[in-house]
C-alpha positions as CSV (number, residue, x, y, z in Angstrom):
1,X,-14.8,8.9,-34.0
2,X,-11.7,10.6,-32.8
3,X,-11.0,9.9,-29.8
4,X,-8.3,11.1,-26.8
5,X,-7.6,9.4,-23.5
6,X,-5.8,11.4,-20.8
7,X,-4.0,9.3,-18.5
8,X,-2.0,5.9,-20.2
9,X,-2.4,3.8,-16.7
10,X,-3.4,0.3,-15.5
11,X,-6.7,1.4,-16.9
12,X,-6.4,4.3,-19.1
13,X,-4.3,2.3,-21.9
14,X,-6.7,-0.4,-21.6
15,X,-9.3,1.9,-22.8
16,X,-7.5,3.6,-25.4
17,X,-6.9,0.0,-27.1
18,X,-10.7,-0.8,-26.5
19,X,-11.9,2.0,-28.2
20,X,-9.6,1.2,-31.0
21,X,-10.7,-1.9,-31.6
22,X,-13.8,-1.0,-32.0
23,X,-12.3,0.8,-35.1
24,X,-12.3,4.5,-33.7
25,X,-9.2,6.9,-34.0
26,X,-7.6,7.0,-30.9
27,X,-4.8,9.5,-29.6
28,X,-3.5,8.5,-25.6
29,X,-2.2,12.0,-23.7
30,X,0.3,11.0,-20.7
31,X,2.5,12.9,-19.0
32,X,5.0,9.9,-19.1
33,X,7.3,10.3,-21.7
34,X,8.9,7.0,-21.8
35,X,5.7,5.3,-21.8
36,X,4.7,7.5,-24.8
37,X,7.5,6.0,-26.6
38,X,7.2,2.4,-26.1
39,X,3.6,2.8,-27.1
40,X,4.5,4.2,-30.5
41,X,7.3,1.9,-31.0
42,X,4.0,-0.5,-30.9
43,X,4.7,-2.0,-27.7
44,X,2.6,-2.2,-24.4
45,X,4.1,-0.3,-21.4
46,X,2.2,-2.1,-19.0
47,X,2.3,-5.8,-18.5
48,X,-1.2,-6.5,-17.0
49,X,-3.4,-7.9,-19.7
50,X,-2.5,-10.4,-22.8
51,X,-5.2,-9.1,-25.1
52,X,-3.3,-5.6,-24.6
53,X,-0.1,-6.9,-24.9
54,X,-1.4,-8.6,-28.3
55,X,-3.5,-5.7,-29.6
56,X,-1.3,-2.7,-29.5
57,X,1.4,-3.7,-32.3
58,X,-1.4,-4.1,-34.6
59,X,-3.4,-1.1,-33.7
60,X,-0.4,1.0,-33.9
61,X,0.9,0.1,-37.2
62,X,-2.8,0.3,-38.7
63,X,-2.5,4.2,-37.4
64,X,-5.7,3.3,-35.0
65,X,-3.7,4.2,-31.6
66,X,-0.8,6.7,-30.9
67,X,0.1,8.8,-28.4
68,X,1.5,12.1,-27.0
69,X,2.8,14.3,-24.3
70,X,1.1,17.6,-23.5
71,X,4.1,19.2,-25.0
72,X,3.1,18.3,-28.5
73,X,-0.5,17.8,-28.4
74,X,-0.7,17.5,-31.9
75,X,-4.4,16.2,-33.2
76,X,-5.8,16.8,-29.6
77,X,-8.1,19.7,-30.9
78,X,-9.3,17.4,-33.6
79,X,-10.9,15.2,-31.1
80,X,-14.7,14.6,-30.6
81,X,-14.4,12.8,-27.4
82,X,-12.0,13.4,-24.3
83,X,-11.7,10.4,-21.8
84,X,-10.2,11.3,-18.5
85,X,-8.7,8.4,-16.3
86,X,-6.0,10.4,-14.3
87,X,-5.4,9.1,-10.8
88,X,-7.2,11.3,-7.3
89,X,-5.3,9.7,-4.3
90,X,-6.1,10.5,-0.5
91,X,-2.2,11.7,0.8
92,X,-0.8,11.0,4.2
93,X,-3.3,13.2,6.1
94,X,-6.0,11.8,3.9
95,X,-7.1,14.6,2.5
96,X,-7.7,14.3,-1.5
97,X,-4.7,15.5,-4.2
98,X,-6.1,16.9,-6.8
99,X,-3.3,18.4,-8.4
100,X,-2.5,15.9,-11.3
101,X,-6.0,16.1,-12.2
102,X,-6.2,19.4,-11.8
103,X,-3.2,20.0,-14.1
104,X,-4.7,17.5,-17.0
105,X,-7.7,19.4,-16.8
106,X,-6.8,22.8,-17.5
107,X,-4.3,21.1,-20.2
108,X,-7.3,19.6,-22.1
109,X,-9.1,22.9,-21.8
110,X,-6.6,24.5,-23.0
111,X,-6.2,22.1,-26.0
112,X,-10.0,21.2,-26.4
113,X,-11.9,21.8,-29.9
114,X,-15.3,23.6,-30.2
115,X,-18.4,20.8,-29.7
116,X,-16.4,18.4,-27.7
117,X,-17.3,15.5,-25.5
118,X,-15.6,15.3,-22.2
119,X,-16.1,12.1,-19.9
120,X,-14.1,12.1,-16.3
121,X,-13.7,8.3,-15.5
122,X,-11.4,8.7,-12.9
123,X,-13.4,8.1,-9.6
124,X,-14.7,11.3,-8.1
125,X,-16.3,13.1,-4.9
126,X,-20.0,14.2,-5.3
127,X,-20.2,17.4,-7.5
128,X,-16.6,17.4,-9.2
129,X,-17.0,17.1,-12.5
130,X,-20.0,19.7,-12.5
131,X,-18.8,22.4,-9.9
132,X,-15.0,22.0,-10.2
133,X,-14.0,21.0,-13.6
134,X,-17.0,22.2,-15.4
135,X,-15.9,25.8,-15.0
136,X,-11.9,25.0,-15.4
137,X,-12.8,23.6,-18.7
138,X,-15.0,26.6,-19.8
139,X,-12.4,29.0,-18.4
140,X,-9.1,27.4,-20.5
141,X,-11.5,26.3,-23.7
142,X,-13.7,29.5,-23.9
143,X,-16.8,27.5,-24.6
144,X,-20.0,27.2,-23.0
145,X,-20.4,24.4,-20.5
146,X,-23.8,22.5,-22.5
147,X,-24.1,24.7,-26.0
148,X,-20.4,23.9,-27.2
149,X,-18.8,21.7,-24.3
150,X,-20.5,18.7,-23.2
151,X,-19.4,17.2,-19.9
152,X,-20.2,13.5,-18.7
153,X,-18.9,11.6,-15.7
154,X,-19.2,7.3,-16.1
155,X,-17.2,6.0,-13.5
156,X,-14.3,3.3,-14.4
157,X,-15.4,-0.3,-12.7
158,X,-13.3,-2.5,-14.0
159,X,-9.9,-4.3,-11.9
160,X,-6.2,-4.3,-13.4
161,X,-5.8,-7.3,-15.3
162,X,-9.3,-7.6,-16.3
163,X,-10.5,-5.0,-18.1
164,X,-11.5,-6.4,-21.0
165,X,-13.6,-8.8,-19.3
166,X,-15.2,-6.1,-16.8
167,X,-16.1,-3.6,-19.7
168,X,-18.0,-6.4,-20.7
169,X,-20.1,-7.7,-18.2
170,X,-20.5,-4.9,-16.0
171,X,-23.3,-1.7,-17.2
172,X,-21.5,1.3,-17.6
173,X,-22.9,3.7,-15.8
174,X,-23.3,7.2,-17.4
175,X,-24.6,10.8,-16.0
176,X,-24.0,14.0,-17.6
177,X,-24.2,17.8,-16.2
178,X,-27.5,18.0,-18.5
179,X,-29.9,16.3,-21.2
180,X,-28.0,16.9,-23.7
181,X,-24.5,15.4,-22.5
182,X,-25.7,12.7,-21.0
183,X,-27.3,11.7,-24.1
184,X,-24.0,12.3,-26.3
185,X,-21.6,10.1,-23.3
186,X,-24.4,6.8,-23.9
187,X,-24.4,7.4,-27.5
188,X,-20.6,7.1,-27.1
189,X,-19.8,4.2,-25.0
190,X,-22.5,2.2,-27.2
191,X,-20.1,3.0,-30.0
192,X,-16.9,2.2,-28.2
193,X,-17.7,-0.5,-25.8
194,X,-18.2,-4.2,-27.3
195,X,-21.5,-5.1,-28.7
196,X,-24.4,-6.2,-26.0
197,X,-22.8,-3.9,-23.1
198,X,-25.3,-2.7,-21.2
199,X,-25.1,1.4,-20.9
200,X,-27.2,2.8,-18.4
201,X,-27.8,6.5,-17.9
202,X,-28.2,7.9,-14.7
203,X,-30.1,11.5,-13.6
204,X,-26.9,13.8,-14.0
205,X,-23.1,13.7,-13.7
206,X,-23.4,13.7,-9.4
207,X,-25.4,10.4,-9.7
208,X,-23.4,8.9,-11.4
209,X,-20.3,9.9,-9.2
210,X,-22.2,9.0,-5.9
211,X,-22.5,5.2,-7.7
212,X,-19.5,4.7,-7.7
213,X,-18.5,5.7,-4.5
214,X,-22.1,4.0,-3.1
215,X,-20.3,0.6,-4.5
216,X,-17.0,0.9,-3.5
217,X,-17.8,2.3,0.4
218,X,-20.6,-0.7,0.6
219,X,-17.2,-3.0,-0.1
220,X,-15.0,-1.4,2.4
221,X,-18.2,-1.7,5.4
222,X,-18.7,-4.9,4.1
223,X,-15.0,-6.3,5.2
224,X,-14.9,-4.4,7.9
225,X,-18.1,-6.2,9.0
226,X,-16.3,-9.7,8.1
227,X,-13.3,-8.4,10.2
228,X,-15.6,-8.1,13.2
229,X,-16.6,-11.2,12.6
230,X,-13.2,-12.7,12.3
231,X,-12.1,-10.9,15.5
232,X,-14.8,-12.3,17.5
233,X,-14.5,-15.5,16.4
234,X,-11.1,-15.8,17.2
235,X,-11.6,-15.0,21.2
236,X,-14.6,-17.5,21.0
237,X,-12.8,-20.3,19.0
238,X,-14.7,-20.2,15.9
239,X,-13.9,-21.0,12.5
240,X,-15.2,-17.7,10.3
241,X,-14.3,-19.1,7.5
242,X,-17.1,-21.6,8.0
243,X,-19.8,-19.5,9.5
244,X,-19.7,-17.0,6.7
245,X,-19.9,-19.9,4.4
246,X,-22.7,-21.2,6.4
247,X,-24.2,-17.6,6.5
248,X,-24.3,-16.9,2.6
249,X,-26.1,-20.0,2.2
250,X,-29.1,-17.9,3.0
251,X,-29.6,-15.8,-0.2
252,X,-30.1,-12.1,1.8
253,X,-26.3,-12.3,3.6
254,X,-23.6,-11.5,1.3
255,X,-20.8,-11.2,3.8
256,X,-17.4,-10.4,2.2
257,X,-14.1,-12.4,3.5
258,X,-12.2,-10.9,6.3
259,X,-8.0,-10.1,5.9
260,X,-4.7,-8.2,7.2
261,X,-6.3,-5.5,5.6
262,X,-7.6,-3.6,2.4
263,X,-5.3,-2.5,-0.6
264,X,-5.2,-1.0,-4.1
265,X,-6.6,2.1,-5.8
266,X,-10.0,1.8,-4.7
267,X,-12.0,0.4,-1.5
268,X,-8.9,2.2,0.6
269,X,-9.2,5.6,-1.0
270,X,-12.2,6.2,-1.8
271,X,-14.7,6.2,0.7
272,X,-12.7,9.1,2.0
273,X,-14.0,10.8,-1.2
274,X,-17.7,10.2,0.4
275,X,-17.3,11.0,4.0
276,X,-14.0,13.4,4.4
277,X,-16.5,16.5,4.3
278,X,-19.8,14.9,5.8
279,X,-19.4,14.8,9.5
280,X,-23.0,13.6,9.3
281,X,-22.3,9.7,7.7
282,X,-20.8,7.5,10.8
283,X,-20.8,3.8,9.1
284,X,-17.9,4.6,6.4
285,X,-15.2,6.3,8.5
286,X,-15.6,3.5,11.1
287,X,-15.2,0.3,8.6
288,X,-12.1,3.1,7.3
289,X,-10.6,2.7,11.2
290,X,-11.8,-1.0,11.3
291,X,-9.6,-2.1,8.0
292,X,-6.5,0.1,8.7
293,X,-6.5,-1.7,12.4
294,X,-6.2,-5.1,11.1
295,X,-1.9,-5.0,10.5
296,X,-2.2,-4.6,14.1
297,X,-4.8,-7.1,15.3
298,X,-2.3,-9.5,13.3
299,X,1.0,-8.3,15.1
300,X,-0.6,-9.1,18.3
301,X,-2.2,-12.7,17.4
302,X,1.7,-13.2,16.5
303,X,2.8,-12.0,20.2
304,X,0.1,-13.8,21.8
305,X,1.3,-17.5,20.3
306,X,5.6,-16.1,20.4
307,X,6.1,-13.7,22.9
308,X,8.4,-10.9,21.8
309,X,9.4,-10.3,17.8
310,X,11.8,-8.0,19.4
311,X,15.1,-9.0,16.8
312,X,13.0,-12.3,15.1
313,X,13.2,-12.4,11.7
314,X,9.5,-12.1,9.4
315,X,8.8,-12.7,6.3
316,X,5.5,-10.6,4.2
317,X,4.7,-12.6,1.5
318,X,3.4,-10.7,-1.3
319,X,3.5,-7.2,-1.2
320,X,0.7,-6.3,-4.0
321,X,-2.1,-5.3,-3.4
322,X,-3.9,-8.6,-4.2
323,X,-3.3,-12.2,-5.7
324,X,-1.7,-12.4,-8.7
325,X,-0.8,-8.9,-9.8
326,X,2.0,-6.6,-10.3
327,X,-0.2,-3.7,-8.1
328,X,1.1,-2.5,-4.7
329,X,-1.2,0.9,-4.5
330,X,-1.8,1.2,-1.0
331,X,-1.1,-2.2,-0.4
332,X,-1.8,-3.7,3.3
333,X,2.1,-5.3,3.1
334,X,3.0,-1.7,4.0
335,X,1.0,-1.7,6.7
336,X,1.9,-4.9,8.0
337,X,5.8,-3.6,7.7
338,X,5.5,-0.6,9.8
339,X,3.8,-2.6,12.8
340,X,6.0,-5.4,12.8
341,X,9.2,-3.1,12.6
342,X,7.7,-1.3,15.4
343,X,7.9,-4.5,17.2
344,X,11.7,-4.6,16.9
345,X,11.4,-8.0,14.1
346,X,13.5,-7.6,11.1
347,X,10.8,-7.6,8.2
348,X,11.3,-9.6,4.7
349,X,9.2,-9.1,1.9
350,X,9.0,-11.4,-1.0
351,X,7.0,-11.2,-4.4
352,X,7.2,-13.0,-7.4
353,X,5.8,-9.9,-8.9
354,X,9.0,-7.8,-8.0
355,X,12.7,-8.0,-8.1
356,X,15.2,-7.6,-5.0
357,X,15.8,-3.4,-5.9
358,X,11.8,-2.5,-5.8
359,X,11.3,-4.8,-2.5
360,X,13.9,-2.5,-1.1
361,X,12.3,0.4,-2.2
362,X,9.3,-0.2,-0.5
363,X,11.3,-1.1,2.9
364,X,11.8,-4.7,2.8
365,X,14.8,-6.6,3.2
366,X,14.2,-8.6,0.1
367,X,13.7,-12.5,0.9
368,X,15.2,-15.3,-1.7
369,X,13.6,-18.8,-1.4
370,X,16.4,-20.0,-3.4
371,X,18.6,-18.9,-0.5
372,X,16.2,-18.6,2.2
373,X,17.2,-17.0,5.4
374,X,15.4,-19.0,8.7
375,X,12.2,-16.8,9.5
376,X,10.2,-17.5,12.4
377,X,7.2,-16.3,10.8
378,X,5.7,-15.8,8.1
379,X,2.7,-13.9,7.2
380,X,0.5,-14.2,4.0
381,X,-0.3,-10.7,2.5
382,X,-1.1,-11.4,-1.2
383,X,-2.6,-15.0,-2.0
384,X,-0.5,-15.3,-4.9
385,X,-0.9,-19.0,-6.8
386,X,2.5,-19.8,-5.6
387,X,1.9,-19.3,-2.3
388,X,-0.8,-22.3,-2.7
389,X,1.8,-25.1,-3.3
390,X,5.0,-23.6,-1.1
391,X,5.7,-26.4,0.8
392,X,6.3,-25.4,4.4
393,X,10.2,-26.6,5.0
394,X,11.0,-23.7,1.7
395,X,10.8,-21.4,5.0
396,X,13.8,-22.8,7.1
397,X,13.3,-22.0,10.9
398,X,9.4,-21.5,10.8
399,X,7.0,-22.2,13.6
400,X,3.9,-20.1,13.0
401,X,2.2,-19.6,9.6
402,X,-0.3,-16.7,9.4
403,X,-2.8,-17.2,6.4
404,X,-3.9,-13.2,6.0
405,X,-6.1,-14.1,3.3
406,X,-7.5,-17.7,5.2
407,X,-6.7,-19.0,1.5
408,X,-4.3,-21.7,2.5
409,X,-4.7,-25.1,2.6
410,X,-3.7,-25.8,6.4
411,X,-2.6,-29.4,6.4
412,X,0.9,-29.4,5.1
413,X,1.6,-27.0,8.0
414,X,-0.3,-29.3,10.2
415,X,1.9,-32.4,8.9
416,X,5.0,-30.5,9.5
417,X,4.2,-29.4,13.3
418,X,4.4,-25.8,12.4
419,X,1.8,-23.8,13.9
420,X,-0.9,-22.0,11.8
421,X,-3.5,-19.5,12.3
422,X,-5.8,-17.4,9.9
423,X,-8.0,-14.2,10.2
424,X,-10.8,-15.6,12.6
425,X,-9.8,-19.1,12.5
């Protein structure tokens, strides 16, 4: 098949090389014209997965995988399917932006070949692919939604770093806006997925977009749930930790792990996609107010055990999203930042991830442990592995250590008479 992705991100690109090893003819679309470049130069732009990194030289020179900018679309027309993975954020307000989206859209229309396949990956509220970009598409490609433009939604459920191992294991979930294109979207990820993945079809295109926001909301009440927890078991003094253990040993409680907060593309976002325009559902925007409350709840642990940060100096470690990636979408560091700034401490960030220029960016004074400056706290954001084995005198000056992720092994801190405290423990 010929094949174009729309959007060369953290996932997108991922796919594109996917569907190319599977042997199809694959042309990536991104706005991005540096990342274009390095693509066709047969190099990965992104630095997130190895089996990327080591499949794109060869894919490129064997002609399987190329890409474009919309000002040279060349081949686009020729393709059979259109995959669409380009990024819907909530902004400041949040209120939902679709105006990349938007603009990709009425690009592919306007580029889009008689008989052609399009699939939105990109996560979606209820009725967007039908009632939205149904008609855009129709509009810009003068076709007929369902005679000679089929339109499928299969919602992306894969994490950065993983993709390859996600697409596996996990059904991919498929709903089209009739018989017809559902039928075509199945018949193509059974082609372009690996061998053995499980494709399941769903009634229609808003099915399959209410899945995915079903799975990712359920996530986001989950933790708030655990965050509960965690708060009550701190005025009680309760380990969480060990009574969610305990309570998972029963094989009906699935309780997630409580934290300073939720990041990345997904469990922040999205449930706003589900609730911003149904006053009527009540659980969702309250684990929403639950989650964004926690940067606080940890502030004033710290001021309950130190007094005043008023002038102390802080360190965030890790700013990404989550362990062990270069992701800081929506992070909880930030957060974190603009409480403890509005407690008058001077904030450090540090992140093996990121160098000293993008911690400033983000508005952290950048912190060097090879030249540490004392800190009289620090606060785990992001339990990266190096985190784990940081012994506690690397942080000169330090009296409390705040696990955020309750993945720290608490003895070293113990040995060393330096006070520490998770979520709920």
């Amino acid at each position: 098949m010929k094949i174009a992705v729309v959007g060369l991100g953290h996932i997108g690109l991922p796919l594109a090389v996917q569907y190319a090893s599977r042997g199809h003819e694959v042309l990536g679309v991104d706005v991005d014209e540096q990342l274009v470049s390095v693509l066709n130069r047969g190099e990965s732009p992104h630095q997130d997965e190895q089996t990327m990194i080591d499949r794109i030289p060869e894919l490129v020179a064997a002609g399987r995988l190329r890409a474009t900018t919309w000002k040279e679309p060349a081949g686009f027309a020729d393709a059979e399917v259109v995959v669409v993975i380009v990024p819907v954020v909530v902004d400041a307000n949040r209120q939902i932006d679709f105006g990349p989206i938007d603009a990709a859209t009425r690009d592919i229309g306007a580029n889009l070949g008689a008989g052609c396949l399009v699939i939105y990956e990109t996560t979606l509220p209820v009725g967007t692919t039908r009632n939205r970009f149904g008609p855009m598409l129709a509009e810009k490609s003068g076709h007929t939604l369902d005679e000679d433009l089929f339109l499928a939604f299969s919602p992306e459920r894969v994490l950065v770093g993983r993709v390859f191992l996600d697409l596996r294991r996990y059904p991919k979930i498929v709903g089209g806006t009739s018989g017809e294109s559902t039928r075509r979207a199945a018949d193509f990820y059974a082609a372009a997925l690996d061998e053995g993945t499980e494709v399941r079809t769903v009634e229609n295109a808003e099915a399959a977009e209410m899945t995915k926001l079903a799975e990712t909301t359920y996530r986001d009440v989950n933790i708030a749930y655990a965050n509960e927890l965690a708060r009550f078991a701190a005025r009680n003094g309760i380990d969480v930790t060990e009574v969610i253990d305990a309570a998972n040993s029963q094989p009906y409680s699935h309780i997630h792990q409580p934290g300073v907060g939720v990041g990345g593309h997904c469990i922040p976002v999205y449930p706003h996609f589900l609730f911003n325009d149904d006053p009527e559902l009540r659980m969702p925007p309250l684990a929403r107010e639950i989650n964004e409350s926690m940067g606080a709840f940890t502030i004033d642990m710290i001021e309950d055990r130190l007094g005043s940060l008023d002038g102390q100096n802080v360190v965030v470690m890790g700013v990404a999203y989550r362990g062990d990636v270069r992701e800081d979408a929506f992070s909880s560091a930030f957060r974190l930042r603009d409480e403890l700034l509005a407690a008058g401490a001077n904030v450090y960030g540090h992140d093996p991830y990121y160098d000293a220029e993008h911690l400033r960016s983000l508005g952290f004074e950048p912190y060097d442990l090879d030249d540490p400056q004392p800190v009289r706290v620090a606060v785990l954001q992001a339990a990266h592995e190096v985190y784990r084995t940081l012994a506690p005198d690397a942080l000169p000056g330090l009296e409390l250590f705040v696990d955020g992720r309750n993945a720290i092994d608490r003895a070293p801190y113990d040995g060393a008479g330096i006070a520490y405290v998770g979520i709920g423990r």
